[in-house]
Steps between C-alpha positions, in 0.01 A plus 500: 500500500519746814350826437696820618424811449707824637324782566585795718811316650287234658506101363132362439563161409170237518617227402273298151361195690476345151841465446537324864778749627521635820435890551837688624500698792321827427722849566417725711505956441875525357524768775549185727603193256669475138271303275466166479729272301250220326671194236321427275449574098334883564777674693388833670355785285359864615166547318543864639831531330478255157814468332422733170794324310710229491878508604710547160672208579263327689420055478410397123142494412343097545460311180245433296254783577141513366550121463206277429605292831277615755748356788788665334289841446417494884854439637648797286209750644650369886857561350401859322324611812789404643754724327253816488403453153113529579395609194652200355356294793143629407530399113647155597184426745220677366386216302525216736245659716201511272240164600580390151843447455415224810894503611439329813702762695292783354407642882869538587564707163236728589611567836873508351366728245356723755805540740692646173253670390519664851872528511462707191231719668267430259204448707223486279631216393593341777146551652342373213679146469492418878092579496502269181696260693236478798275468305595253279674301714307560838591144624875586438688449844720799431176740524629643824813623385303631191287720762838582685671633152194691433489694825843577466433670168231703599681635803740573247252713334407688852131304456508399838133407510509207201837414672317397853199390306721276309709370743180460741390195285847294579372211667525523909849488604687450153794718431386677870865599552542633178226698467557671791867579436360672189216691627738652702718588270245670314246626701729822631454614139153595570466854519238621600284445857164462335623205242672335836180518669285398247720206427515356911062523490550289176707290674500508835665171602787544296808571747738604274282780403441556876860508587562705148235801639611482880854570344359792302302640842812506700828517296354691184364796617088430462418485863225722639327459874202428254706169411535394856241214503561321161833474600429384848273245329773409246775411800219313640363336167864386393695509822740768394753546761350822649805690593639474154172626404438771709515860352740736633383797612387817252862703454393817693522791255843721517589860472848376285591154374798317500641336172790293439702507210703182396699581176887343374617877588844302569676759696814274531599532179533884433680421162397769232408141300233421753392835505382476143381202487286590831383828361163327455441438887655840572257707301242252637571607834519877433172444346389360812676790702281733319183368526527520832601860525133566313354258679598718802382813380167373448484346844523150449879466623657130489845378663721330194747237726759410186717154505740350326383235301800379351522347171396083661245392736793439753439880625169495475395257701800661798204793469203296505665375830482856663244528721379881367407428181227287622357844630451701197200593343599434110810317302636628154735289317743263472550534093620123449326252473660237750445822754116526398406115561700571860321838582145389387529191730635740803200743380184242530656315826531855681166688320713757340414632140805500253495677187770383236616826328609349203387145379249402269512139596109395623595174613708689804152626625333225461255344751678799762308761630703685638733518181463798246680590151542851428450408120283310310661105446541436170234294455235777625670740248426229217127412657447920495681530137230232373229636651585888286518259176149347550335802568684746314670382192174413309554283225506105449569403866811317402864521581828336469715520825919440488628541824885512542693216650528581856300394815304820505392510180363201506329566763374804328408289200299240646297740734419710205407192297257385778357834578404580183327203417339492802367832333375343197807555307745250330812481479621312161850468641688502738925481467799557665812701373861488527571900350828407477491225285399623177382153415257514813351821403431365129311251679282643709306753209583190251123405409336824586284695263540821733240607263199361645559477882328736702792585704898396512648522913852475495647435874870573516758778560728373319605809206497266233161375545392809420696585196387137332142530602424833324741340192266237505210708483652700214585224292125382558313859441339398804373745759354293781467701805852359715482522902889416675651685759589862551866432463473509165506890520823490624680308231717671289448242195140665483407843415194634659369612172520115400284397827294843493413397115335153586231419790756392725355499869777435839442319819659816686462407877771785633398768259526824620353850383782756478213741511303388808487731812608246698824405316545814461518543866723239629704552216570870620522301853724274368806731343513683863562282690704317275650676232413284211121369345307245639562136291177289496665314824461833711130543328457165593571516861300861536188306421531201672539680846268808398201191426574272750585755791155664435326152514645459822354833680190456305479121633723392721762233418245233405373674189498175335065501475444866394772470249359190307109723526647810323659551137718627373619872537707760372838461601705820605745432232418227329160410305327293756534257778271272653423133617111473451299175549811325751779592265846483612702659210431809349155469220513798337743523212510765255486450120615716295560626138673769295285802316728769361790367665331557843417220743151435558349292820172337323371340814540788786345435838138425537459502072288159457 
């Protein structure tokens, strides 16, 4: 039974010795490689992306489940794993790994048991059964791949320490290849200098880790003269190939910067259709336009360079092709994501920071240094909504999470789930919805005494969510404290009186006070120079520039380092920006709640 696991777009795939199959050839970075194909009865699964339900009309469940027959018990976990139905994988193998049931397969249910416990993030779990399994079954001659699984799923958990520890004990030259495709994979993800270093003196003849760190020196922005002798020693150590490893030069500090623009401002289509479906990247740019002009008043000026984008990559990558844009100081855009994967590529091969306006995908800025978000990715606006309910909502740390049936949402779901019971919480359940199916909505509160969970978090924009959440809570007499997402203010199925009434609290990342000097002030700005009020596009692109233009007089266009040591700050116009501690998307995000009808931000800048 081959082992593969998916993580992070990379195959890992040791092979289980006791089944006397030969490993497949391990993947290398998807940047380079698709994954690796492998036969075999456990197709390819991403722990870091488990399948949270199965297909509606996905294969028929295997026969005879929770049978006495231990062989029969063992081949339906292989075939649930095998469809995504973990939870049903874990119930079917559970019991054959306990010393006492003696199935005489019992070590390869355990580690079967612990890959779906891992593909369903529940890692806990999965820890616990593969530490039972070496110990129980220490003279197993899968053990290897046992240690391999394991450090896997604490790099998932960004416990990089266990994960070398762990992976340390494999036995000299087993799974070499492998290993080192995933430290590499994972190892960007540290963020911060000190952890790097302290994890090369803990292991200093790892050369993955090596390689990891020199890559961090040169291409992420951590190099200082005071590094100049570790990393000599590294390229020595390792034999790094020393012109790919040799820092360029200190960008000499500017009087003005130059920034390129790259939005789909599709100028060959001047059709009033385009126009207003455009409007977006139109107001972004006069945003832009005006941060500038204030920028220049205060005398930090910038250069903005705008191109074309188009609405495909085919455009794109005609600009990337242009000689100048390799010269500028800064990037903003594109706004699709096909665009972004392109840009952030161009960005980290030329040492040019890009800052994505509008996305609040995380994995685009993943393992990239020179890659930013303007806003926080959904899953830091989940990780920062659990962290208010721990602290804040007092009561029986508790909740019940339903998270709407789209990509982001679950993404939104599972984050919050595994940030707040990394907290201490629990969450008693976690479901998907369908608001549009009546049926699917019935299902997802069916079960729930909303009476005594500490807190209900409903993730979806859909109206109708809304409108059969607080019905639910109404037929219930149940007044849990709710947490979902600021749209809700702006759907006309809800009164505020009905959401001002009940503790209602909203993940309100682009919330902006009407009253705040600043808003005020490019507001008045605004309607000048263009004859009609800022949108939240305009607002959007004042701040971006205003931030980022700033960081580049104060720093210079590698700001990378004293971004990740500072916090966030006050924005101009919005709440707060900031990318402490080697963040790359935005980590503050307001929360916020109605009193009298008025909006209040409960977690302002610097409030602990």
């Amino acid at each position: 039974m081959p082992t593969v696991l998916l993580c992070a777009g990379v195959a890992f795939a040791p092979p289980l010795r006791a089944q006397q199959k030969p490993a497949p050839k391990p993947a290398g970075p998807a940047a380079t490689q698709p994954p690796a194909k492998t036969p075999g009865p456990l197709a390819p699964k991403p722990v870091a992306k488990p399948t949270a339900k199965p297909a509606p009309a996905g294969p028929p469940l295997p026969a005879g489940l929770g049978s006495p027959d231990q062989n029969l018990r063992y081949k339906n976990g292989k075939i649930l794993v095998e469809q995504g139905r973990y939870e049903l994988a874990l119930q079917e193998l559970e019991p054959l790994t306990n010393p006492t049931a003696k199935f005489e397969r019992a070590p390869e249910a355990a580690y079967l048991y612990a890959v779906a416990a891992s593909r369903a993030r529940k890692w806990a779990e999965a820890e616990q059964m593969l530490n039972l399994l070496r110990n129980r079954y220490a003279s197993w001659g899968g053990v290897p791949e046992a240690l391999f699984l394991q450090g896997q799923i604490s790099f998932e958990q960004n416990d990089f320490e266990n994960a070398l520890r762990v992976l340390g004990q494999l036995p000299a030259g087993t799974l070499a290849t492998e290993r080192a495709n995933m430290e590499a994979v994972y190892l960007p993800r540290v963020k911060d200098k000190s952890t790097f270093q302290s994890l090369l003196a803990a292991h200093p003849q790892d050369a993955a880790l090596a390689r990891a760190y020199a890559d961090k020196l040169v291409n992420g922005g951590w190099y200082t003269p005071a590094d100049k002798a570790q990393l000599d020693q590294l390229i020595s150590q390792f034999q790094l190939p020393r012109a790919a490893y040799t820092p360029r030069p200190n960008a000499v500090r500017k009087s003005t910067y130059n920034i390129g623009v790259l939005l789909p401002f599709e100028f060959n289509d001047p059709s009033w259709e385009k126009r207003r479906k455009n409007q977006f990247v139109t107001d972004l740019y006069a945003g832009l336009r005006l941060a500038q002009d204030s920028l220049q008043r205060e005398g930090h000026p910038v250069q903005l360079f705008a191109y074309d984008t188009g609405a495909d990559t085919l455009q794109l990558k005609q600009l990337l092709a242009q000689p100048e844009l390799a010269g500028m100081d800064l990037l903003i855009g594109p706004v699709y994501k096909s665009g972004s994967r392109l840009l952030a590529r161009y960005a980290q091969q030329k040492q040019i920071a890009v800052v994505n306006p509008l996305s609040q995908d995380g994995e685009l800025v993943l393992d990239n240094a020179w890659h930013y978000l303007f806003e926080p990715s959904t899953a830091t606006q989940a990780r920062q909504a659990a962290q208010f309910a721990y602290t804040r909502l007092g009561g029986p740390r508790t909740a019940v999470v339903l998270y709407e049936d789209t990509k982001d949402e679950e993404s939104f779901g599972l984050a919050y789930q595994q940030a707040y019971e990394a907290l201490g919480g629990k969450v008693l359940q976690l479901r998907r919805l369908n608001s549009d199916d009546e049926t699917s909505l019935a299902a997802g509160f069916a079960g729930v005494d909303l009476k005594t969970i500490g807190h209900l978090v409903v993730a979806s924009d859909n109206p109708k969510a809304g409108v059969y959440t607080l019905s639910a809570l109404r037929v219930q007499n149940a007044k849990p404290p709710l947490l979902t997402y600021a749209s809700w203010l702006n759907n006309n199925r809800l009164s505020l009186d009905q959401l001002d009434s009940r503790d209602v609290y909203f993940v309100h990342p682009k919330y902006l006070d009407r009253t705040n000097p600043g808003v005020r002030r490019v507001r008045q700005l605004y309607l000048q120079q263009q004859n009609l009020p800022p949108s939240v596009f305009a607002y959007t692109g004042f701040e971006l520039l205003y931030y980022f233009g700033n960081q580049l007089h104060q720093y210079g266009p590698a700001f990378q380092q004293p971004l990740a040591n500072g916090g966030p700050v006050s924005g101009a116009v919005f709440q707060g920006i900031g990318y402490p501690n080697g963040a790359h998307d935005n980590q503050y995000v307001p929360i916020t709640k109605l009193e009298r009808l008025e909006i209040e931000v409960l977690n302002p800048v610097g409030f602990r």
